[in-house]
Backbone as CSV, one residue per row, in Angstrom:
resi,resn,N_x,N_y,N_z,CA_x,CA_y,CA_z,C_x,C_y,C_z
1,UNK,106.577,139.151,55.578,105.639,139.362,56.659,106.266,138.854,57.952
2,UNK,106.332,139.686,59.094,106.849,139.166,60.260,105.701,138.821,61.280
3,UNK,105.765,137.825,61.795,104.216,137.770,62.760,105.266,137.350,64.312
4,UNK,104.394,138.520,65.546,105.220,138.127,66.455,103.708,137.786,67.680
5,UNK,104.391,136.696,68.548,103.601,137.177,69.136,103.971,136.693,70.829
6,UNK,103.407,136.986,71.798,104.203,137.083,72.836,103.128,136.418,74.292
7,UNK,103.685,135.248,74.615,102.985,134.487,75.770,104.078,134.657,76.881
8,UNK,102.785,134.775,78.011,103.251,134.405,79.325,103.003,133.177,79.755
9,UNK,103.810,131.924,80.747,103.555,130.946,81.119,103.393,130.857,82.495
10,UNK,103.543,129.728,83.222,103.784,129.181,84.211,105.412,128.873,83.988
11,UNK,106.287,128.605,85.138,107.193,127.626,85.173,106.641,126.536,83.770
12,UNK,106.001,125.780,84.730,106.079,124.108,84.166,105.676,124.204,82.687
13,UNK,104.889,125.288,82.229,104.265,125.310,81.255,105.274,125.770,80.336
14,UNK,106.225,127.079,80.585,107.533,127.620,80.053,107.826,126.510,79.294
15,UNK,108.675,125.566,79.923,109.511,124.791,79.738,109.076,123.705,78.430
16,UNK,107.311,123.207,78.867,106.928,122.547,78.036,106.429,123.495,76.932
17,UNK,106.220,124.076,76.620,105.688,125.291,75.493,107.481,125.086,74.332
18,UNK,108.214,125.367,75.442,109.934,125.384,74.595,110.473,124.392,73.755
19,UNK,109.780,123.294,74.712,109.864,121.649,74.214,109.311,121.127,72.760
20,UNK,108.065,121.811,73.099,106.922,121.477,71.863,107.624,122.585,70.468
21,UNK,107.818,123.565,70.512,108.348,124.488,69.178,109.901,123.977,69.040
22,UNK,110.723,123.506,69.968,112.301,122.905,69.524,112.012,121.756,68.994
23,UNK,111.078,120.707,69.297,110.581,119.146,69.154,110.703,119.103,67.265
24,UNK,110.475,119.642,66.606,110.461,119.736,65.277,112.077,119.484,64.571
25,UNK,112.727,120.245,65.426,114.060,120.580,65.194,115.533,119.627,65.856
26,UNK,114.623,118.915,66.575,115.421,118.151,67.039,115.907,116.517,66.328
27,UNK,116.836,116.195,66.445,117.180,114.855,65.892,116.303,113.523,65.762
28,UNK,116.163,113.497,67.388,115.086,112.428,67.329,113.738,113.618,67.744
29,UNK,112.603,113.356,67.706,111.343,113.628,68.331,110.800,112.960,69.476
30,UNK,110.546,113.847,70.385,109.801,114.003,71.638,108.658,113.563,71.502
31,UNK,107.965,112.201,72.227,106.620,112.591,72.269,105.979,113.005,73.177
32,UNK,104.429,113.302,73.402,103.854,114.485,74.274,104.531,114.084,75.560
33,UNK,104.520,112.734,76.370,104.847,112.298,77.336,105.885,112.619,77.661
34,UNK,107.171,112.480,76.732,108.042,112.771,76.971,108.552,113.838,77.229
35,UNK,107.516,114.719,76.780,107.920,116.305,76.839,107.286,116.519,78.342
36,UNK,106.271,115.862,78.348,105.473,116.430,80.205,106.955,115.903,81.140
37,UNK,107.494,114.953,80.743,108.720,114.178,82.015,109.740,115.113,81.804
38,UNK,110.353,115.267,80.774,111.647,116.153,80.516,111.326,117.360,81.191
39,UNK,110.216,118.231,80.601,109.949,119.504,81.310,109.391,119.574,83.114
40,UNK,108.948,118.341,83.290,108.936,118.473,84.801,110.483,118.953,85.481
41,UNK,111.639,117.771,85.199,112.677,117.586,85.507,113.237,118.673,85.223
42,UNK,112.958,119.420,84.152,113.231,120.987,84.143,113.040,121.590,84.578
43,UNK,112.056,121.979,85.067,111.012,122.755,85.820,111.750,122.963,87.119
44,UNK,112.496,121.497,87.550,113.143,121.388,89.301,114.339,122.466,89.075
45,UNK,114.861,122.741,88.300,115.975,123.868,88.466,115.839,124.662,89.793
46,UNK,116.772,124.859,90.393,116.991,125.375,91.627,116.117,124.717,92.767
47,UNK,115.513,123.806,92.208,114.868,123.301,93.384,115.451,121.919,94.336
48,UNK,116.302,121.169,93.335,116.445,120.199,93.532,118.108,120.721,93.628
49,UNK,118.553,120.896,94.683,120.181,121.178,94.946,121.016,120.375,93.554
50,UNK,121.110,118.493,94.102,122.615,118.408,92.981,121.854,117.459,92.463
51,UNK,120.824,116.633,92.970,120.927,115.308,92.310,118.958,115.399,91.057
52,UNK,119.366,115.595,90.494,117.831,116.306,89.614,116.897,114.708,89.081
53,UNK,118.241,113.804,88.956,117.088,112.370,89.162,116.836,111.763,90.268
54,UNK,117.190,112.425,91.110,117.396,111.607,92.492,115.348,110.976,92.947
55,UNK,115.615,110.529,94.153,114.353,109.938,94.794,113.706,111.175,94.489
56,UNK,114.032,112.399,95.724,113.069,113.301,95.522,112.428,114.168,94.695
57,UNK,113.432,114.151,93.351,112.967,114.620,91.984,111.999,113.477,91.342
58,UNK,112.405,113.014,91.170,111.202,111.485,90.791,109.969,111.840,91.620
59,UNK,110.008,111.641,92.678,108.932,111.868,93.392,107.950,112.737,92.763
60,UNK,108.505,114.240,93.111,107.889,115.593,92.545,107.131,115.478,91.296
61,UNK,108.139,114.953,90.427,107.365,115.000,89.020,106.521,113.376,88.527
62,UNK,106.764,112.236,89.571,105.557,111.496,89.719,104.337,111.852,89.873
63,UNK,104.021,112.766,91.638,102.949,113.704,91.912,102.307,114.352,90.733
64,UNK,103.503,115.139,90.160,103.142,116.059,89.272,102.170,115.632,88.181
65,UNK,102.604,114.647,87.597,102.080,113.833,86.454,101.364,113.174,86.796
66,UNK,101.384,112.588,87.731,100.158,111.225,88.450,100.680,109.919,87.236
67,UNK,102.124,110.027,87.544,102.508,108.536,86.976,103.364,107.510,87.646
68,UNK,103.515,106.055,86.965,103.472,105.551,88.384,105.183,105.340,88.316
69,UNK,106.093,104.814,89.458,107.182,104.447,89.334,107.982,103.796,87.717
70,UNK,107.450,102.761,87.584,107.982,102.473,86.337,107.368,103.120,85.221
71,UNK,106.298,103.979,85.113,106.239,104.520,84.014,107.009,105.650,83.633
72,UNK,107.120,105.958,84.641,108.360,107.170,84.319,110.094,106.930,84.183
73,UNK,110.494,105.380,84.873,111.327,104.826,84.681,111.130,104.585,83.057
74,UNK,110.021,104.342,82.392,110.521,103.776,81.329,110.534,105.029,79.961
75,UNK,109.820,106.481,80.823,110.347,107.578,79.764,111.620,107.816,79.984
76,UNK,112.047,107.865,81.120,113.531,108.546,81.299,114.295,107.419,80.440
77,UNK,114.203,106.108,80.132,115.329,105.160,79.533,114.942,105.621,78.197
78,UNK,113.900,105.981,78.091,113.258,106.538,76.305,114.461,107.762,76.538
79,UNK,113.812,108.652,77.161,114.809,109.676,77.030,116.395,109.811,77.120
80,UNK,116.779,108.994,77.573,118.062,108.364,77.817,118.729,107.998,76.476
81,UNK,118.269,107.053,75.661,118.285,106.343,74.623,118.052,106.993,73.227
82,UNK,117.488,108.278,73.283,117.188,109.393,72.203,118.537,110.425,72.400
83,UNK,119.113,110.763,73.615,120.615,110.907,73.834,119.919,112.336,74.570
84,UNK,118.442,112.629,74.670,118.153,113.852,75.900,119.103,114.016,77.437
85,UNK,119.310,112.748,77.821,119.485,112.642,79.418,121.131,112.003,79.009
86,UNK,122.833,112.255,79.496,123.493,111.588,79.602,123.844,112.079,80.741
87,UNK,124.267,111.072,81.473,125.343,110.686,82.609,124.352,111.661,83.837
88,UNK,122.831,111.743,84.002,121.880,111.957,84.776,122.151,113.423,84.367
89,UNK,122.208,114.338,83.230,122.056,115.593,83.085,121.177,115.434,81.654
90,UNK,120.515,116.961,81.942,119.798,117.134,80.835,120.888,118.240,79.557
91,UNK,120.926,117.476,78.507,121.394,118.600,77.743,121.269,119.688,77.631
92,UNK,122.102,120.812,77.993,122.159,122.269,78.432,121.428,122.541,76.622
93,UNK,121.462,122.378,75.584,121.215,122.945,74.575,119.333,122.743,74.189
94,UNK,118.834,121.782,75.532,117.342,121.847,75.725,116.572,122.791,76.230
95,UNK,117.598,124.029,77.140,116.889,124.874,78.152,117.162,125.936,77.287
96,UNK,115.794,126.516,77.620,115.671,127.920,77.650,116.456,128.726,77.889
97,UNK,115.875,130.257,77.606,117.018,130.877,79.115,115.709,130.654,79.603
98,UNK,116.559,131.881,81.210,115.161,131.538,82.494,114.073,132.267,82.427
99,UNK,114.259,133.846,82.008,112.816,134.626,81.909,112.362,134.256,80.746
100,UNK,113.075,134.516,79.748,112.095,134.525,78.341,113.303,133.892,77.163
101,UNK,112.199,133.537,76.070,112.910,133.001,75.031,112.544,133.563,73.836
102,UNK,112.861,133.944,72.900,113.113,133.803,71.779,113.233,133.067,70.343
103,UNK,112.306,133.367,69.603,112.687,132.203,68.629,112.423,133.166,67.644
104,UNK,113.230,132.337,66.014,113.273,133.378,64.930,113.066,131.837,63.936
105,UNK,112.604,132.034,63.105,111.890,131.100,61.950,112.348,131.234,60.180
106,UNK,112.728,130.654,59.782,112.626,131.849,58.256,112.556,130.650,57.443
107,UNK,111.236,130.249,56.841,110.733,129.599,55.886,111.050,130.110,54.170
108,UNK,111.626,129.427,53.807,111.608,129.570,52.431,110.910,128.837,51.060
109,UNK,109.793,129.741,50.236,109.341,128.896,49.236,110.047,128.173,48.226
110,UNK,110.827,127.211,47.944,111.283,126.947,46.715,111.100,126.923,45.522
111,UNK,109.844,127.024,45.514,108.934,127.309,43.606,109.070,128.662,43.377
């Protein structure tokens, strides 16, 4: 049985929607928070010229979230420390592409 089915997002929502179905698959696990901070900081693509942690990215996705300075200091060291964020980049193997994504599944019963 193949079941497909096909959403439109927002930006911000894209990104976190991608987060939440890879989150399973990933080494360590994301939690919700972490996924709202990562996918903000995603979200800045093309917005934020070079520096994507800089003041004014922080800023943005402070607003965004309504969180405060150190709370988001202390997801990004979470995220840091799970090996998401090195050397102030996000692992290219977290993003999407840009219009649309794709995913393929294949569960197997063992009994």
């Amino acid at each position: 049985m193949r079941i497909i089915k096909t959403i439109t997002l927002t930006k911000d929502d894209y990104y976190k929607r991608h987060l939440h179905i890879i989150n399973p698959m990933l080494p360590k696990n994301l939690t919700p928070k972490e996924i709202d901070v990562l996918a903000g900081f995603m979200a800045l693509n093309g917005t934020i010229s070079n520096d994507r942690f800089g003041t004014t990215a922080r800023k943005m996705v402070i607003e965004q979230l309504s969180l405060s300075l150190p709370g988001l200091a202390n997801h990004l060291r979470s995220l840091r420390d799970k090996g998401f964020i090195k050397d102030d980049i996000i692992l290219p193997i977290l993003f999407p592409h840009d219009e649309s994504q794709e995913y393929e599944f294949k569960l197997i019963n063992a009994d």
